[in-house]
N, C-alpha and C positions, 0 to 999 in steps of 0.2 A: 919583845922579850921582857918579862918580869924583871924588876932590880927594885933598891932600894932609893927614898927619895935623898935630896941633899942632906936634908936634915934628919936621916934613919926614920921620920916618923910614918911615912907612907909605904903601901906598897905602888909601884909604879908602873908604867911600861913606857918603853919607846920606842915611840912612831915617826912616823913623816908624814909631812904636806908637800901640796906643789911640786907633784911626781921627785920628791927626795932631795928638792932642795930647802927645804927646813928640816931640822930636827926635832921632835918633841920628845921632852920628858911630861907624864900626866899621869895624874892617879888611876887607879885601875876601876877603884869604886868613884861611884859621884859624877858631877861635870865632868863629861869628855868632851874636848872638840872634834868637829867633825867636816862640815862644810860649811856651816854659820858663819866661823869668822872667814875663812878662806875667803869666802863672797862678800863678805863686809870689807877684807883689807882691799881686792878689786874696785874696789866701788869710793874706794876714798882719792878724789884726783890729786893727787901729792906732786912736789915736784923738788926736785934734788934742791938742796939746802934748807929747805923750810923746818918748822917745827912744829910737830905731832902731840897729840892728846890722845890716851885712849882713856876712857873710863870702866872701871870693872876689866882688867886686860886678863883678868886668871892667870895661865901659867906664860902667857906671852903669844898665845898661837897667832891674833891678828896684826900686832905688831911685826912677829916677825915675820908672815907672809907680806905687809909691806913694805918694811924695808929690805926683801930679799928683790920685791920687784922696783925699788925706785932708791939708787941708793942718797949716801949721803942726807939722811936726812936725822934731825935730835926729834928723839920718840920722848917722853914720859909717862907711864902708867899707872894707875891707881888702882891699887888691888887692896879691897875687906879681908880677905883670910892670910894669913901668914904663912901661913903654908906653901898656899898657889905663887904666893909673894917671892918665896923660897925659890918656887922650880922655875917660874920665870926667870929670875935672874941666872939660875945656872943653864936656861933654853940659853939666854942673851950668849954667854960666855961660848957655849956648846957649838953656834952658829959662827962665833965669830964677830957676836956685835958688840959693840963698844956703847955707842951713844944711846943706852936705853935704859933711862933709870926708872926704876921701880918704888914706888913708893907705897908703903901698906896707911891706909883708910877709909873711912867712909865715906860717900856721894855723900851723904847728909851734912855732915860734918868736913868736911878736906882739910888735908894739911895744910901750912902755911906756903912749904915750899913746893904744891901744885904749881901757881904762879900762873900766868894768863897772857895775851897777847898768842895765843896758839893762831897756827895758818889755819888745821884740822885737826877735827874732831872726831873719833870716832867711838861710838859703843854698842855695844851686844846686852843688854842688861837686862834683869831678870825676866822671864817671859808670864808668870802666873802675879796675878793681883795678890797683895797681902791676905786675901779674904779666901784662895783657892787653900787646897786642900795640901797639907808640906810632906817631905819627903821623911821617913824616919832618920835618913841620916842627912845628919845635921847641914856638913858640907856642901852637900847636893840643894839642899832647903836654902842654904843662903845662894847658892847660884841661880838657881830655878823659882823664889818667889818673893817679891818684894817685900821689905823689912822697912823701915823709918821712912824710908827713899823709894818715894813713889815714881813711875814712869816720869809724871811732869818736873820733879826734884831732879831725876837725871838730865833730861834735855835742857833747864832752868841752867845747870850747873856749867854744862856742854858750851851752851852758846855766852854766858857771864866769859868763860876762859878762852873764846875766840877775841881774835880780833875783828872791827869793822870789815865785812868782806869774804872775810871767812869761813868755811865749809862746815858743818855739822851732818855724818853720815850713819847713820842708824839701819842694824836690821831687827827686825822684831814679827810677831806675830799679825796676821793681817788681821785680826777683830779687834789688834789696837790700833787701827791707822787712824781713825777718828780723835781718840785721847791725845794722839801725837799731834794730828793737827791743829787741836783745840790748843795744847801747851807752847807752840808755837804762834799760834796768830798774835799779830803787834810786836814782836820779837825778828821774826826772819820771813825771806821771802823767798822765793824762785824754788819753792817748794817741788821737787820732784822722787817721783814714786814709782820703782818697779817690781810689780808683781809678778812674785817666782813662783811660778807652775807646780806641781810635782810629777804632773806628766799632761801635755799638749789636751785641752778639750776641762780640765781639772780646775775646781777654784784654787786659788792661791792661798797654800798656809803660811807664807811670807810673804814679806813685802822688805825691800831695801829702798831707804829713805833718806835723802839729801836736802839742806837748808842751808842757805847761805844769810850771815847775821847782816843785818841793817839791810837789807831788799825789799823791794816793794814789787819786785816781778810775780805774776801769779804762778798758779799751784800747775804741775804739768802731768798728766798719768801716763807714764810712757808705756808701748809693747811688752808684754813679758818674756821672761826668759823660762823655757821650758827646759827641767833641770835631768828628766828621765825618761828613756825611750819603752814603748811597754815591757821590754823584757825585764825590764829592772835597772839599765846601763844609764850611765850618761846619755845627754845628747852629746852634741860634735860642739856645741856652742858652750855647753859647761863644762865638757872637757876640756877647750881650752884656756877654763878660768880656771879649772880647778889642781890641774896638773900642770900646764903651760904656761901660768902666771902672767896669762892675758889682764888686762884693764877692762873693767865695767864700766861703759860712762853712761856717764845718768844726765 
């Protein structure tokens, strides 16, 4: 249903994830989430008391699909637009969550009070090179194409704010699995990669990507996960990430 955003300056709607245990508020125009983060917050192995990173968290959709499945846990997010900065915080409150501060800036630049020593990492961030082609509106262009903060800037940032040990879990486009790997070597190891189908027999136009900081374990390609049956449905194995708030392990 249409309403208006915290701040009057959007129009909005609100949805659900995780067959209706999140709540979203998200613009109508621009970045919508969808199942991106759903399968990103999956895919992050978190465990009750630790502390979370998201990078670029927009209006909070991956965060709060993981702490809907792993409780107890302090999130922090870094959101560019002030706006999405906005709806995030009132998803946080809308849910029920407490521990999930928002912070508005840039990957290139971060605040002070990001702060470091994180368990997990996670981001969704821009999917189009600085050099693709931008969206007219504006909002959608910062979420959709890299700006100062190129892919390696993000994952650079990602694994600086872990701590030794530490997980950094990425979904992204699979014709960047190469750039991701390249910004990672000498940095992290126990590199694992699972490419999501969009239907069994199909290349992968994702990949979900896991790095753990200071490892020296090699790179793993795991099975994929096939996300659509030909009618267009779920399979049984993404429906119970996407609505049952199963765990991805990678």
């Amino acid at each position: 249903m249409p309403s208006a955003s915290p701040a009057g300056q959007l129009a909005t709607s609100d949805d659900q994830l995780l067959g209706g245990r999140v709540s979203l508020r998200q613009p109508l125009e621009g970045y919508r989430a969808a199942i991106d983060p759903v399968l990103l917050a999956a895919a992050v192995p978190a465990r009750s008391g630790e502390k979370v990173l998201e990078l670029g968290c927009g209006v909070g959709a991956a965060a709060l699909c993981l702490m809907a499945r792993v409780p107890d846990l302090t999130v922090a997010g870094l959101e560019l637009q002030p706006a999405l900065a906005a709806l995030a915080r009132h998803n946080a409150k809308a849910n029920g969550i407490a521990r999930f501060l928002v912070l508005e800036g840039d990957v290139a630049a971060p605040p002070k009070a990001l702060g470091s020593g994180y368990d997990r990492v996670l981001l969704n961030p821009p999917f189009q090179p600085s050099a693709a082609e931008g969206s007219p509106l504006a909002s959608k262009d910062l979420a959709n194409r890299e700006g100062t903060a190129s892919l390696a800037v993000w994952l650079d940032l990602g694994l600086r704010r872990l701590r030794q040990g530490g997980t950094l879990t990425l979904i992204h486009r699979a014709e960047r699995l190469s750039g991701a790997l390249a910004a990672l070597e000498g940095h992290a190891g126990d590199v694992r990669v699972l490419p999501l189908w969009p239907l069994v027999g199909r290349p992968a136009k994702r990949i979900l990507l896991q790095a753990t900081r200071g490892s020296r374990a090699a790179t793993t390609l795991l099975p994929g996960l096939a996300l659509h049956v030909s009618d267009g449905g779920f399979t049984a194995e993404a429906e119970a990430v996407l609505r049952g708030a199963a765990e991805l392990s990678l």
